[in-house]
Structure formats: C-alpha cells, structure tokens
Wavefront OBJ file of the C-alpha trace (Angstrom):
o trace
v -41.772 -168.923 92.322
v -39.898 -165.596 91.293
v -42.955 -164.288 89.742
v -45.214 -164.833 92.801
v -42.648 -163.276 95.099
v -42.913 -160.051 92.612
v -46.648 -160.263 92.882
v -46.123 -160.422 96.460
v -43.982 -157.573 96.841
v -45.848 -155.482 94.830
v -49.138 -155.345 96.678
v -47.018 -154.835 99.675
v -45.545 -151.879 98.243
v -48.564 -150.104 96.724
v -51.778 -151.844 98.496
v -50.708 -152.599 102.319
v -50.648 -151.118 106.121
v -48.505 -152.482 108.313
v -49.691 -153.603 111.709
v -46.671 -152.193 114.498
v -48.808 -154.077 117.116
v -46.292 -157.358 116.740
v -42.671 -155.602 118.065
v -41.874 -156.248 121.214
v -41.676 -153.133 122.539
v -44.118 -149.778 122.666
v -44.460 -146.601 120.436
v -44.541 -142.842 122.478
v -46.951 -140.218 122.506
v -45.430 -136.621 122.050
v -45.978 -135.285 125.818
v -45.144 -131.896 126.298
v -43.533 -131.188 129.906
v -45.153 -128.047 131.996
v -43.214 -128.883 135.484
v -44.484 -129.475 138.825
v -48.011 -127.525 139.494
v -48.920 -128.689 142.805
v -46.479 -129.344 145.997
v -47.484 -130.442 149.190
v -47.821 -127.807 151.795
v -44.882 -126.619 153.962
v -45.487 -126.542 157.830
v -47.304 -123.783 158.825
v -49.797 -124.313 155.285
v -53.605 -124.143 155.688
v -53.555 -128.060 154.716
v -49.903 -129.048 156.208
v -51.749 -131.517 158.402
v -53.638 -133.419 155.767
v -51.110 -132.773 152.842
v -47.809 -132.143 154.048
v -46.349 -135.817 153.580
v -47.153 -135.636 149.885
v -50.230 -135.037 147.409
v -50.324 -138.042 144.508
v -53.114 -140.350 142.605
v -54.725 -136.436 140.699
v -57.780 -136.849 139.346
v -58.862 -133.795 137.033
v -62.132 -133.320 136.128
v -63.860 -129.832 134.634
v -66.634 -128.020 135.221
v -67.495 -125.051 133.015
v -64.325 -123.329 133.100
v -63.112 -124.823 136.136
v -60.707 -127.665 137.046
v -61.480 -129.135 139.832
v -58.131 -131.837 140.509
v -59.207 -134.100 143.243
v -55.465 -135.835 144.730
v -54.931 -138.128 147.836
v -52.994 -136.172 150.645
v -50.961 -137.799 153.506
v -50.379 -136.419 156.499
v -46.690 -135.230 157.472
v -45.479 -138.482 158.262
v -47.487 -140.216 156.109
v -50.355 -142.858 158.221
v -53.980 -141.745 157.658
v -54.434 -140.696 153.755
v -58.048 -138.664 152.252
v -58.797 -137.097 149.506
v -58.569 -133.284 149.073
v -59.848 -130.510 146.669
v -58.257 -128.524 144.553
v -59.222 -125.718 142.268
v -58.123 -123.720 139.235
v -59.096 -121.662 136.063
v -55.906 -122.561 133.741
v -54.256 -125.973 135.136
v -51.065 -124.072 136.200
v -52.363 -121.904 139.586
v -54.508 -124.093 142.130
v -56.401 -123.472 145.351
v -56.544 -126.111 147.514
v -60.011 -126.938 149.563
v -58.932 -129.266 151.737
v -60.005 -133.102 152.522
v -63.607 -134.207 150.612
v -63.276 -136.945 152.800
v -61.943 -138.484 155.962
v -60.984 -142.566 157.255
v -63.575 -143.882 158.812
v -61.611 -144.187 162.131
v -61.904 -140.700 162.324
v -65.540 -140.677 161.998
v -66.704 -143.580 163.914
v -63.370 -144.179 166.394
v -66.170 -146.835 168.314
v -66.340 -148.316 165.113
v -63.260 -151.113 163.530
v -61.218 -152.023 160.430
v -63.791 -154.818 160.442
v -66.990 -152.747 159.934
v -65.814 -150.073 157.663
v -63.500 -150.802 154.592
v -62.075 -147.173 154.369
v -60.565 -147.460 158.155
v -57.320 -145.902 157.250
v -57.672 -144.071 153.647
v -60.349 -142.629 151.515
v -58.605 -141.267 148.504
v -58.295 -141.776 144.815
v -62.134 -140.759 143.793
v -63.735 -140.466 140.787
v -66.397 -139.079 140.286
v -69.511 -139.040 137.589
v -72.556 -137.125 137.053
v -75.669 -137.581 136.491
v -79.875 -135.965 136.824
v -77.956 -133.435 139.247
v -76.321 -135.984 141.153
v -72.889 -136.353 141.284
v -71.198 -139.889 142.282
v -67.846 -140.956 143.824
v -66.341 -143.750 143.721
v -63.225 -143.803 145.664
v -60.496 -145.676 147.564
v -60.449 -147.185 150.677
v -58.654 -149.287 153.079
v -58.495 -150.490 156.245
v -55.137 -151.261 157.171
v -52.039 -149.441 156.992
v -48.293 -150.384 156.447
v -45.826 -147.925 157.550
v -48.003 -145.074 156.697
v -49.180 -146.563 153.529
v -52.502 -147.529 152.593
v -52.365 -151.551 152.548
v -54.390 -154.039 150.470
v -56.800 -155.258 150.576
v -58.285 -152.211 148.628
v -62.323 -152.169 148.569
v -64.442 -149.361 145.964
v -66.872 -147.187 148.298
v -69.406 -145.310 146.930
v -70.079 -141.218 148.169
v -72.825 -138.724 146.576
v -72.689 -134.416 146.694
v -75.230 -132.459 144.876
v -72.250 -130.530 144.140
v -69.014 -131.445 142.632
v -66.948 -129.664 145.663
v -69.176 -131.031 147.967
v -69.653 -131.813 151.137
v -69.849 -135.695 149.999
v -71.697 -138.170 152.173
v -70.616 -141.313 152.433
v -72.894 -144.749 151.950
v -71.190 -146.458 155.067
v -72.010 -143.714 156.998
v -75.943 -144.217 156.285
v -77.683 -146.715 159.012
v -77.309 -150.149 158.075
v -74.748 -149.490 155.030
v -71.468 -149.457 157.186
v -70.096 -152.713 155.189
v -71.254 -151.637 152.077
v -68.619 -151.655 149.059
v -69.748 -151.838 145.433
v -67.812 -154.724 144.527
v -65.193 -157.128 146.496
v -61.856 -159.180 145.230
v -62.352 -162.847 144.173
v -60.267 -165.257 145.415
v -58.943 -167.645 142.920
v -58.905 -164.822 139.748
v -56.773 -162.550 138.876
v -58.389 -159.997 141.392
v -57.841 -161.699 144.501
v -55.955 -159.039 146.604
v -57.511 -155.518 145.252
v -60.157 -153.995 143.751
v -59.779 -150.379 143.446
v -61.972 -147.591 141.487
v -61.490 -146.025 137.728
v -62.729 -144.510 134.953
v -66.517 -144.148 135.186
v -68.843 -144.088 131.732
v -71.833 -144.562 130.674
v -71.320 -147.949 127.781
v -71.462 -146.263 124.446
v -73.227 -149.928 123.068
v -76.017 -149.574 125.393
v -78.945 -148.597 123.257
v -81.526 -147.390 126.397
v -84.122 -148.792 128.844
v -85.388 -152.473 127.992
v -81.501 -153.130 126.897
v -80.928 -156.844 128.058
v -77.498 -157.313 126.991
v -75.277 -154.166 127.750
v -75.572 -152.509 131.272
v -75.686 -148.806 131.058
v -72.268 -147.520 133.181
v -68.383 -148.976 132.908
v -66.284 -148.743 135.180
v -62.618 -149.328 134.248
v -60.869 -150.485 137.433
v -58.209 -151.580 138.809
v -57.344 -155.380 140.245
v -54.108 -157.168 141.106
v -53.524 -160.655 142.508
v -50.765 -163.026 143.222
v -52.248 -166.495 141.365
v -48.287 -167.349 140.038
v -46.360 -165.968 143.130
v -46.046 -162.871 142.121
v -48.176 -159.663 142.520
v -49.690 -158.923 138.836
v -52.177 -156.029 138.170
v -54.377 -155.074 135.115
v -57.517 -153.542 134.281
v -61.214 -154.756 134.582
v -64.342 -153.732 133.188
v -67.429 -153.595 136.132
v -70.675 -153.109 134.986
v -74.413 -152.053 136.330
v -77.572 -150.324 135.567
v -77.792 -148.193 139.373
v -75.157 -146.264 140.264
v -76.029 -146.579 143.178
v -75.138 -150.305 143.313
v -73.207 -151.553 146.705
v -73.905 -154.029 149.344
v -72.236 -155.488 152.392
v -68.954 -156.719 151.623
v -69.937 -160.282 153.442
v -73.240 -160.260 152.011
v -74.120 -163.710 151.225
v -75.800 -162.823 148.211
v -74.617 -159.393 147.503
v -75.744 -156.325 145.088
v -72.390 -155.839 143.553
v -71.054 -154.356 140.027
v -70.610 -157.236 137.995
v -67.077 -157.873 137.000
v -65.680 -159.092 133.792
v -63.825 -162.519 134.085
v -60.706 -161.393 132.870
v -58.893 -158.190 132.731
v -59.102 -156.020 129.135
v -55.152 -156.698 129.010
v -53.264 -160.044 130.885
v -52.070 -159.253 134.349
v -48.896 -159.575 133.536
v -48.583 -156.448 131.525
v -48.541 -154.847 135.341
v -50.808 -151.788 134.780
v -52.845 -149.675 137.262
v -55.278 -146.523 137.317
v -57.189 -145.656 134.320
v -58.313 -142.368 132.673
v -60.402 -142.739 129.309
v -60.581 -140.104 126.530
v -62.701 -140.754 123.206
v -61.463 -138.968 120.007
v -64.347 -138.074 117.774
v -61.947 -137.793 114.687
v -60.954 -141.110 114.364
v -63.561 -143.067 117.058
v -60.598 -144.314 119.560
v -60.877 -144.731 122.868
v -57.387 -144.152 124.935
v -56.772 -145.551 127.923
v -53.992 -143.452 129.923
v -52.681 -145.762 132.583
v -49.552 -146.665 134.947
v -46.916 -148.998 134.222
v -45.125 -150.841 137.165
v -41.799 -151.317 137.307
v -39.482 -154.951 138.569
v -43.022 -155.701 140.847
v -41.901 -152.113 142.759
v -43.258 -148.538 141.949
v -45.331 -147.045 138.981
v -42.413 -145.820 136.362
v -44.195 -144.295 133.336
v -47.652 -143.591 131.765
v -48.803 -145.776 129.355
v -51.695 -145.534 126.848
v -54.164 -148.093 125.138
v -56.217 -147.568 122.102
v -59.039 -149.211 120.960
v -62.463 -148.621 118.706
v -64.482 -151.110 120.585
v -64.654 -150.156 124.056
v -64.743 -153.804 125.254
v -61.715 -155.180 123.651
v -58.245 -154.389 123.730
v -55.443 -155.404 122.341
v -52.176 -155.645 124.373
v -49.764 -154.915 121.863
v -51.509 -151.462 120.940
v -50.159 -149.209 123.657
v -47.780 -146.187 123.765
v -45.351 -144.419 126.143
v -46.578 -141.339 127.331
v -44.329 -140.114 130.072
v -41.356 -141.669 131.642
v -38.077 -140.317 132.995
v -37.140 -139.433 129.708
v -39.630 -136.822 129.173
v -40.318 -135.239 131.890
v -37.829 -132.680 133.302
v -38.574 -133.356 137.447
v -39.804 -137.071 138.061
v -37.004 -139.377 137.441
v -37.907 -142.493 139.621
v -41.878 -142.969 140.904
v -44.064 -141.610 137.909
v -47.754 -142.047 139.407
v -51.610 -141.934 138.227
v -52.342 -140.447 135.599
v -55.800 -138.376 134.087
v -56.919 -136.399 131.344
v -59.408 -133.895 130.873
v -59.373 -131.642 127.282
v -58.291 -127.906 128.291
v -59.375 -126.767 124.524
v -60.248 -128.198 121.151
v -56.692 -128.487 120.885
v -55.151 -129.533 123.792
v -55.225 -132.893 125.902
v -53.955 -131.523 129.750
v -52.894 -134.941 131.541
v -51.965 -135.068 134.996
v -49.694 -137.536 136.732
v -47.794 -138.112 140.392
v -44.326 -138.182 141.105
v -41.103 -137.801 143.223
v -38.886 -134.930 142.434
v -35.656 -136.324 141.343
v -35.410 -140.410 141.712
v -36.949 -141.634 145.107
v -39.660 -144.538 144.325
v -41.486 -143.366 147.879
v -44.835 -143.191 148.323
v -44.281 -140.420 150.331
v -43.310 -136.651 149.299
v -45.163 -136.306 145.785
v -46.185 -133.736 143.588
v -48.763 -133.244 140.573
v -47.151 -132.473 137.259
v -48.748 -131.841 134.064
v -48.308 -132.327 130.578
v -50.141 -131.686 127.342
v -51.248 -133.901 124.223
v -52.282 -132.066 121.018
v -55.622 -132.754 120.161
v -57.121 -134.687 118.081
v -54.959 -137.612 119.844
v -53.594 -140.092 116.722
v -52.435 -143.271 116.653
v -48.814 -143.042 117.002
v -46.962 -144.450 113.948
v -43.321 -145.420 113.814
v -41.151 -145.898 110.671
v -38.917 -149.823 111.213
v -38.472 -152.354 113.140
v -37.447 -152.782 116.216
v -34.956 -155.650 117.973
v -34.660 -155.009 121.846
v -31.159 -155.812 123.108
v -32.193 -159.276 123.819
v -33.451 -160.515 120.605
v -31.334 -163.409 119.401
v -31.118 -161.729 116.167
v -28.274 -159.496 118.024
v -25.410 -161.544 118.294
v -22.924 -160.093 121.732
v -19.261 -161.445 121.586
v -17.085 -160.542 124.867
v -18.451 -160.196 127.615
v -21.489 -157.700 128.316
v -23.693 -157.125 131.061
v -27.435 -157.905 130.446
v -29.338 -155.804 132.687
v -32.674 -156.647 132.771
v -34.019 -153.930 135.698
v -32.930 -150.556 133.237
v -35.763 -148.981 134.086
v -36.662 -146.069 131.267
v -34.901 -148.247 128.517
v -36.602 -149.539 125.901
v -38.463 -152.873 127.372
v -36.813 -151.878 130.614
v -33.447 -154.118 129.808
v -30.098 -153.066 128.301
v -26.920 -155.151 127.654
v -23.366 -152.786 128.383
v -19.843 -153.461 128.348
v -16.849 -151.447 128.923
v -13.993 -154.148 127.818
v -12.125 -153.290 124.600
v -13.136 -155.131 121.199
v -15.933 -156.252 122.963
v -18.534 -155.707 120.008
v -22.683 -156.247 119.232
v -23.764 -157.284 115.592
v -27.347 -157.246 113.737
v -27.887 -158.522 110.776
v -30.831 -156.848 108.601
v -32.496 -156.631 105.407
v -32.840 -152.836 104.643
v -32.627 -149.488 103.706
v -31.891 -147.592 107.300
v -30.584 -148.514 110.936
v -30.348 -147.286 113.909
v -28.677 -148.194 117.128
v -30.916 -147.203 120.357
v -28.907 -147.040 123.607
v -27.394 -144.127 126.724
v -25.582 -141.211 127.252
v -24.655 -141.287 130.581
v -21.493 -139.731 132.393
v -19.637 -143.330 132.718
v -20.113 -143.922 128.445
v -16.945 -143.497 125.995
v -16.646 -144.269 122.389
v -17.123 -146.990 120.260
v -16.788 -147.880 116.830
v -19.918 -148.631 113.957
v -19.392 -150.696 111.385
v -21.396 -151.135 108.323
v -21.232 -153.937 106.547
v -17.311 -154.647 108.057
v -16.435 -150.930 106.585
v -15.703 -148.339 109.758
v -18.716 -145.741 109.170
v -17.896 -143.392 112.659
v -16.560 -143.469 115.708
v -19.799 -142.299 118.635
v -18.894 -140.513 122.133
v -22.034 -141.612 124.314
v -20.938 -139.132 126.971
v -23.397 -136.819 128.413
v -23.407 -135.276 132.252
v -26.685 -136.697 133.161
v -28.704 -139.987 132.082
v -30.698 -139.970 128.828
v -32.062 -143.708 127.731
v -33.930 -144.417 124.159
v -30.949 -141.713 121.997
v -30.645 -142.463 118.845
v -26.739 -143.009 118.704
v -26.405 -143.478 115.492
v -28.106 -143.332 112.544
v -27.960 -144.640 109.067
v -29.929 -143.719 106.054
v -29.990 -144.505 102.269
v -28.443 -147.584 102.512
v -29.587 -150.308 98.875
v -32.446 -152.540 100.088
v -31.041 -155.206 100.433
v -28.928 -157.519 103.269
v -26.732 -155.581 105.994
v -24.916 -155.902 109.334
v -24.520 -153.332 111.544
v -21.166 -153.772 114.183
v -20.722 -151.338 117.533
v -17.489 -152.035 119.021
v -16.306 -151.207 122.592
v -13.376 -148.566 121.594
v -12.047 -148.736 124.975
v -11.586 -145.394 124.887
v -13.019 -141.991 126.600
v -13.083 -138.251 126.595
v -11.650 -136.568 130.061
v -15.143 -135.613 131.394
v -16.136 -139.627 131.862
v -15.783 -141.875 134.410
v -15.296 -144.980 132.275
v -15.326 -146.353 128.600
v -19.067 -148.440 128.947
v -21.306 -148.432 125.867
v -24.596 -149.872 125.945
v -27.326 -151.624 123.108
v -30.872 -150.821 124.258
v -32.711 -151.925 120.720
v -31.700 -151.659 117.236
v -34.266 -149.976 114.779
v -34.318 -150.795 111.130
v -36.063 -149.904 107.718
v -36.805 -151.415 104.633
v -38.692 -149.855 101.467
v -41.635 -151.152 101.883
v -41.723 -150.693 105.682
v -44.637 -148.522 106.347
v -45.494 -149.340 110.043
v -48.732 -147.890 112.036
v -50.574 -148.996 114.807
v -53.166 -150.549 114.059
v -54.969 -151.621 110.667
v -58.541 -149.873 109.527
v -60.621 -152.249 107.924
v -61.843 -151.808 103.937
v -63.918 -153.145 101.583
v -60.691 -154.164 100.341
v -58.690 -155.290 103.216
v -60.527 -157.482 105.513
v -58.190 -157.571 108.302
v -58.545 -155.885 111.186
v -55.683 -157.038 113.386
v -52.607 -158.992 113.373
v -50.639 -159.457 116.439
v -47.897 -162.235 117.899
v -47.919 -163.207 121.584
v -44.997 -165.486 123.100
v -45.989 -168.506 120.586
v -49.124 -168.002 118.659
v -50.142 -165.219 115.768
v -53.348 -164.145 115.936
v -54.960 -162.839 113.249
v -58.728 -161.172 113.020
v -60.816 -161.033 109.473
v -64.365 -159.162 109.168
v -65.793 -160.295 105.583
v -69.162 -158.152 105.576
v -69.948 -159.114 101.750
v -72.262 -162.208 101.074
v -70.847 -165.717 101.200
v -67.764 -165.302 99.184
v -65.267 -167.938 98.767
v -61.828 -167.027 101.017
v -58.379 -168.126 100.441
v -55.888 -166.879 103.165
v -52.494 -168.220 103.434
v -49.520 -166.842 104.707
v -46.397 -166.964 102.432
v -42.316 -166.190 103.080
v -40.716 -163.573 101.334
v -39.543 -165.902 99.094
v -43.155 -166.790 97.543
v -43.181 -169.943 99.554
v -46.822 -171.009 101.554
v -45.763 -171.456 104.930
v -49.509 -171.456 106.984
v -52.701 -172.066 105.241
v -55.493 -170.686 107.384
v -58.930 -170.200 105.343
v -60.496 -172.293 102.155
v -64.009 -171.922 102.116
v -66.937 -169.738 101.848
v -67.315 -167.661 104.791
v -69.181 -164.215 106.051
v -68.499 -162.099 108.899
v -65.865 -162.137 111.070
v -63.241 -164.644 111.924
v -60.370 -165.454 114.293
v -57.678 -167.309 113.671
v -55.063 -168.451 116.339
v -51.935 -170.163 114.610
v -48.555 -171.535 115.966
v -45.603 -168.991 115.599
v -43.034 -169.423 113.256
v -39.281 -168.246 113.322
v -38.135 -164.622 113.359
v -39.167 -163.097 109.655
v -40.912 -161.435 107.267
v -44.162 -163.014 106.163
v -46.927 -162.085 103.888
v -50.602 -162.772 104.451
v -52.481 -163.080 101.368
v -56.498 -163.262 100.941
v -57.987 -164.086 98.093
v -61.670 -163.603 97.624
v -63.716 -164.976 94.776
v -60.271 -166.016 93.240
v -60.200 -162.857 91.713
v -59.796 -160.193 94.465
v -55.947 -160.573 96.246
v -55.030 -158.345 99.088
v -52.040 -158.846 101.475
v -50.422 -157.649 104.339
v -47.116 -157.555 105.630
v -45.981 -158.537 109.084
v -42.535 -159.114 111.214
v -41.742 -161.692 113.674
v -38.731 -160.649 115.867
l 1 2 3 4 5 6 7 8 9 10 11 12 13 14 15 16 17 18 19 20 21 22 23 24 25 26 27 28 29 30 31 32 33 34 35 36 37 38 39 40 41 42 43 44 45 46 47 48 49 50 51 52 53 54 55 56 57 58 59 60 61 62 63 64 65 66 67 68 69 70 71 72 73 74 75 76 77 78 79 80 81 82 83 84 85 86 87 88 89 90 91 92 93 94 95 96 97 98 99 100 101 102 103 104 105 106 107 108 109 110 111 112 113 114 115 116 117 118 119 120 121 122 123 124 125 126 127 128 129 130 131 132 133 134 135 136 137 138 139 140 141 142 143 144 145 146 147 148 149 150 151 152 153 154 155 156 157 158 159 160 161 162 163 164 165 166 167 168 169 170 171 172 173 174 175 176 177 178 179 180 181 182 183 184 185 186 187 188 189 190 191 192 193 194 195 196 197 198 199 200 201 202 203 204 205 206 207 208 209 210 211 212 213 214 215 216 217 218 219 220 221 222 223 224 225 226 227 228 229 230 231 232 233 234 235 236 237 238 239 240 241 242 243 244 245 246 247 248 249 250 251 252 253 254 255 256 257 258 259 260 261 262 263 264 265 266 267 268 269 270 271 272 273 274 275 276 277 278 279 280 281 282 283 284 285 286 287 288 289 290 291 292 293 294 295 296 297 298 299 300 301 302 303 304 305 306 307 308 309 310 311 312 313 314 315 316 317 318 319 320 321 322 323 324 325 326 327 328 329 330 331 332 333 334 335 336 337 338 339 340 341 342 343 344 345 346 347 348 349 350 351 352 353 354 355 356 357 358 359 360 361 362 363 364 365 366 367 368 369 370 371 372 373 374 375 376 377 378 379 380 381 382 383 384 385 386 387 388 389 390 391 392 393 394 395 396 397 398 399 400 401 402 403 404 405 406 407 408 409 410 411 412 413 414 415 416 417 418 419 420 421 422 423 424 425 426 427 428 429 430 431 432 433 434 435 436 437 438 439 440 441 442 443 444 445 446 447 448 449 450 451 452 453 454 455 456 457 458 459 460 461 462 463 464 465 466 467 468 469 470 471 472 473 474 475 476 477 478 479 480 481 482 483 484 485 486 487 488 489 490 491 492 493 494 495 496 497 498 499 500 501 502 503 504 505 506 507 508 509 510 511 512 513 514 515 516 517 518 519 520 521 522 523 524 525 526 527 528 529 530 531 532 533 534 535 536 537 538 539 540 541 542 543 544 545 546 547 548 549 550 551 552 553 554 555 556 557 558 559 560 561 562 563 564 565 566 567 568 569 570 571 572 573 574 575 576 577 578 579 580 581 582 583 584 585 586 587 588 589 590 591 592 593 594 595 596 597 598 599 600 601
C-alpha cells in the first residue's frame, strides 16, 4: 500500500496539471482601472434629451483607427431608451453622435406595443459586417416600468451601409412591422427574454454545401422563471442569412434557431456577452455580467473555452468588481472588448458612480487586459467561509448577500473569543476576509501556537485582502485559528472580524485552469458539480486497453471508471465522494501510467 501511495505521489509531483475548475469559487483577471470616460450629458448638452438620465449597456467596436462605442441613452427622467453613437481615436476622448435609433412609438405613434416589439426602447446593438453590409441586431421592448425597459425583450434586426449610419430598421419595411429574429419559449429556460449578443461567423463551419454547422453565432442572452425565480444565462442562435426574422406570431416562423439549453445552467445568473479569440493559445473568452441576490449586474465575469460550442461552468474568472475598479462600487453593467493594440485588450463596462444599483444615472468606464489574454492560474486551494471544513464556535453572522466577497457570502463576529478553525494538509495558508472601518484585531493561531495579532481596520471597504499569510510551513497536517480579540484601534467603530475563504498550499499543489491534452495525458477536463464528478478522456491512439481508477491519497481505489479497450473520447459522470484529495490514474497498455490530481471541498 505504502509503495503505491509513493508511486502515486510521485507522478503527481513530476508528471501532473492540476485542474482549478473544481473550487467553488472563481479565479481574477488582472484589470487595469482607467476611470470613467463617458458621462451623461448635463442640461443644456447637445444630447441632454436623449442621454441625460444615464448612458449604459457600451458596445465598442473599431473601425480602422476608430472606436466607434455604441451605448443605450435614457432620457432625463429615464422612460423612452435608444441607442446613440459615439466616437473616438484613443478610447479616453469621445464624440457623441447622437441616437442610431429611435422606439417605434416615436416613429409610427398610429402604430401599438402590439405591432412593433421595440415600442419603448431600441438599444443595446450589435452589430456585424459583412460584403459591405453592416448588420444590427439590437434591443427592443415594448413596455416600460418606471422608466425602464420591461421584459419581454425581443432581438430586431437594422442594416446601414455604413457603420455610423443612418440604420433602417426591418419593422419599418411594409409588411415586416412584427418581425423579430427569434422569440422566448415558454416552458425553457428562455421563457421571459431573448435579447441580442455577440455576433460571429462559426469557426467549424467549413463553407457552402455545409449541412451540419450554420455559418453565424450569435451568443445571446435569455432568462426565465421555470423554479420561481428569475434565472439568466447564455444561448447560442444559429443561421445561414443574416438576414433571418419573421413575424413574432408567425405560425411557422423564419427564426434563428436556438440551442436547447444555455452554454452555462441558468442558475449561474449571467447576461450580455462579448467574445475575444486569442490566437496564442486558441481560447475563446467570453466577457459577461454577473447578477447579484436576483437584483443588479455586480461584476464582469469571463469564460474560456477552445471549442466554441461547449463550456464549462467552472472555468470562469473575475474581471471587474467593486474591488477593482476605483468609481463603480454597486451596479457594474455590460461589458465589451475590442483589442486597442497587439498588446492591449480595452474592455468597456456600465456603472453607477459610487454604490446606487439604479438603472438610471450611468457612466462608461474602461479598463485594459494585457494581451495575449492567459488562462488565469492560482497557486492552493480554496474553502469559502461556508465550507464545513471551517469549523465557527461562538456566535458569527453568516451573511450570505456580501456582495464583492468571495462567492458573495462572509461569516463575521465581533464577540470576544469567538474564533474560526481550518484544518489543512500543507505547506502555506492564507486567511481571505475585510478591512472595513467597523474591523479590530484578532488573534492567528498556528497549530495552537499565537503566530500574530491582525488589525483589519481600513477607512473604506476592501473585500478578498489577504489578512494573513503563512508560508514555509512542513507539508504535512495543520490548523489555522483566528480569534475575535475583542479589541480595536481608536479610528474604528467596533471590534468585527470577518472569514471570507481560507486559501491553502501543499507541495505538490500546482493549480491552473484548465488541463491541455497530450499524447501522454488523456484528460481533458475534470470538474465537480453539487454531487457528481465529471471527468472527460480523448484517447486518439488505436484501440488500446484503458485502466482508469481513482485512488485516495492513501493508495486506496475508491472509483473504478474504465477497463477495456477503448478509442476516442469518453465521458464519465460518477457520484461525488467526501471532501479530499484524490488521484486519477490511467493506465494504458498496462505499461503507460499517468495521473492527475484533484480536490473536493
């Protein structure tokens, strides 16, 4: 048994990458905050009237060397939205045009919400272009709620020989006033909205005669309320035209086709999407919006994957959230991205100065990603503050609406003694909470021996801090303690600490994103939903004869998932088994052993 485990261990430490994609919890992107670049204008501006109540949902796109940053304006007091045109040469100075387009009830007032399906807003487009043509596919709706656009939302189609227009409208064309290019389904997870995205032409369709894969994507967004509860995601539509649309009541309509199910499950409560491909490495990321508790859009997220038609939920980064941006602190909105050199990503993104969630009162900010975009990596582990591994004795607040903490959920506790513990197997820790102006001290303990004492005071919020950190510890079994000290310094209001997540390290941690298949390594993923691992093997050689088992770190078979001869690829869905450290070993022709590491938390 011993001398297994030490075969075990050392292929992990010499021969193994370490899929992240399991942790509960998401990885960051290294944003770079340039501020606030585009305000609404003040009364008296040349757009007041069709901007002044806020400009949000950007959507960059260049041209040569100009931007052209297409955002939804509201009027003062908020009611009828469109989108607008604005201009620049370096992504900090921009020119507004004015609207690109306008509700339909101000250009057919004899007409009704009933006919047209942009009544009240036409915003959010994107646009593609092709032969000389340039497409839009925007946003519209035909109700209103307070002077917000309300669902149901509908995808309209416009066309411009020129990216600044002017941009004609299908609906306006005789005959096409109901015409939408695709509609919600009742009964799916699409059954209140349908709104538009990311437009591309399918990098796996091989040309005319193709029978399989339609020519353009569109990565869109959909939310319904199946369980109760209003749940959004992203869906793939597909077609050959571009020009595809039909009546929205049309019995047999010419619509986009639609996916059956979102690229990630609804519940992950994403919307908007912006797509960049990195030639270096063949990923495509997906920059999208996280919502927050059901209620606004709180931070950018990211997606990666190599094949554009699947994606995996657990391989997704922060981009930007109140943490790293030096204005938005509440509503963070849609983002896009558009590369502003060979070495720069520019994104740009919505939001309220300071910590308002309104829909109402925006700005555009901008950030920049160094290019060529990598798969972020982290070094450990990671236990959010409600793993069961961290034991809480006293009593401690778990707050499970902290929005900008890690998962969005904190425990805190200001009563004396009150203390957290974590027991690990490693060589580094970490404890992940605040600094906030009501924090005071507490106590760490290593392994029952009083390491420091920690002030988390600081004059303004900062969630995710490293609190305390520490390294070169033997590789072996530890416990970390943080004890409320009940103490302060004279600039706080109060003696609360908080545990966000606690990040550890052992030797032969090496963690990254996702695992690139080799001749020698024939997994390609590994990742554990709420009870079931899932695990994904490609074996391109001839008919060899596969052994794959999984094994404890003590040496001991726990899951036995291949014996046979097999080829190509194969999927295996197992039950989940306790929090731990496992080992998956393949053995090919009995004579070629591989493994890979994994953690359950």
């Amino acid at each position: 048994m011993m001398n297994k485990l030490l075969l075990l261990l050392s292929m992990i430490a010499f021969n193994v990458v370490v899929t992240r994609s399991q942790v509960s919890g998401i990885l960051r992107l290294n944003a770079v905050d340039q501020g606030v670049v585009l305000s609404p204008d003040l009364p008296g501006g040349t757009v007041y009237k069709f901007d002044g109540g806020g400009a949000r949902e950007a959507i960059i796109n260049k041209v040569n060397d100009t931007y052209y940053m297409f955002y939804d304006g509201a009027g003062p007091n908020g009611g009828l939205w469109r989108a607008c045109l604005s201009k620049s040469t370096d992504l900090i100075h921009w020119i507004k045009s004015g609207p690109m387009l306008n509700p339909g009830v101000e250009e057919h007032p004899s007409g009704s919400n009933v006919e047209y399906k942009d009544w009240t807003s036409a915003t959010s487009p994107w646009v593609y272009t092709e032969n000389g043509q340039w497409y839009m596919y925007y946003l519209g709706s035909d109700t209103e709620n307070g002077g917000i656009p309300g669902f149901g939302y509908n995808t309209l189609l416009a066309k411009s020989a020129n990216i600044s227009g002017p941009w004609t409208k299908l609906n306006g064309e005789t005959g096409k006033s109901k015409d939408v290019c695709f509609v919600t389904k009742p009964g799916t997870w699409l059954n209140l909205t349908t709104s538009p995205g990311h437009v591309m032409q399918n990098p796996k369709w091989s040309g005319e005669g193709d029978v399989v894969n339609k020519k353009y994507l569109m990565f869109f967004s959909g939310s319904g309320n199946g369980d109760g509860t209003v749940r959004r995601s992203i869906g793939i539509a597909r077609t050959n035209d571009l020009n595809t649309a039909d009546a929205y009541n049309a019995s047999q309509p010419n619509f986009w086709s639609i996916d059956a199910t979102p690229i990630v499950p609804a519940t992950e409560d994403i919307e908007n999407s912006s797509i960049y491909y990195e030639p270096t490495n063949g990923y495509y990321f997906l920059f999208t919006n996280h919502i927050f508790n059901n209620a606004y859009t709180n931070a950018i997220w990211v997606y990666w994957t190599k094949d554009i038609d699947r994606w995996n939920v657990n391989d997704k980064a922060v981009v930007v959230d109140i943490n790293n941006n030096s204005w938005a602190k509440g509503a963070i909105g849609m983002p896009t991205v558009v590369a502003k050199d060979s070495t720069t990503l520019a994104l740009v993104f919505d939001g309220c100065v300071g910590t308002s969630s309104s829909h109402l009162d925006r700005k555009i900010g901008l950030v920049y990603l160094s290019l060529p975009l990598q798969i972020p990596t982290s070094l450990g582990s990671i236990a959010n503050d409600d793993n069961k591994s961290i034991t809480y004795t006293g009593s401690w607040t778990n707050d499970h609406v902290m929005s900008g903490a890690y998962n969005d959920d904190t425990h805190y506790s200001n009563v004396k003694n009150n203390y957290a513990e974590f027991a690990f197997s490693g060589t580094e820790v970490s404890w992940i909470g605040e600094k906030v102006w009501n924090r005071g001290f507490a106590d760490v303990y290593i392994d029952n021996i009083l390491d420091t004492t920690i002030d988390c005071y600081n004059p303004t919020s900062i969630r995710q801090q490293v609190l305390y950190k520490k390294t070169k510890l033997s590789n072996t079994f530890h416990k970390i303690k943080i004890v409320v000290k009940g103490q302060k310094n004279n600039a706080s209001s109060d003696c609360y600490i908080d545990v966000d997540a606690i990040r550890y390290l052992a030797v032969v941690d090496t963690l990254t994103s996702n695992i690139n298949k080799t001749i020698d390594n024939p997994v390609e993923n590994i990742s554990v939903s709420s009870d079931k691992i899932h695990i994904t093997f490609n074996f391109d050689n001839s008919n060899n004869f596969i052994e794959a088992n999984i094994f404890n770190i003590y040496g001991r078979k726990v899951k036995a998932i291949l014996n046979k001869n097999y080829c190509g690829r194969y999927e295996a869905s197992i039950n989940k088994m306790n929090s731990g450290v496992y080992i998956l070993s393949i053995n090919i022709d009995r004579k070629n052993i591989t493994s890979q590491k994994f953690i359950i938390n």
